[in-house]
C-alpha positions, 0 to 999 in steps of 0.5 A: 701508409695510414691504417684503415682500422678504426682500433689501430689508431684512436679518432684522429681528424687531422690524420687525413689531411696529413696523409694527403698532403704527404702524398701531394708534396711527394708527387710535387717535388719531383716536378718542382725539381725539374722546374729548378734545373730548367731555370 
């Protein structure tokens, strides 16, 4: 889980889109599994 503190970290711009695309491939694979065994 990313910090919210702005002293914890230094200025990161990028640090947001990772975590969210992190948390977005967590919530894909299980569907995509179920995908992969349905097939």
């Amino acid at each position: 889980m990313a910090s919210t503190s702005p002293r914890s970290e230094p200025a990161r711009p990028d640090a947001g889109h990772r975590v969210a695309r992190d948390n977005a491939v967590q919530k894909v694979w299980p569907l995509l599994g179920f995908r992969l065994h349905d097939s």
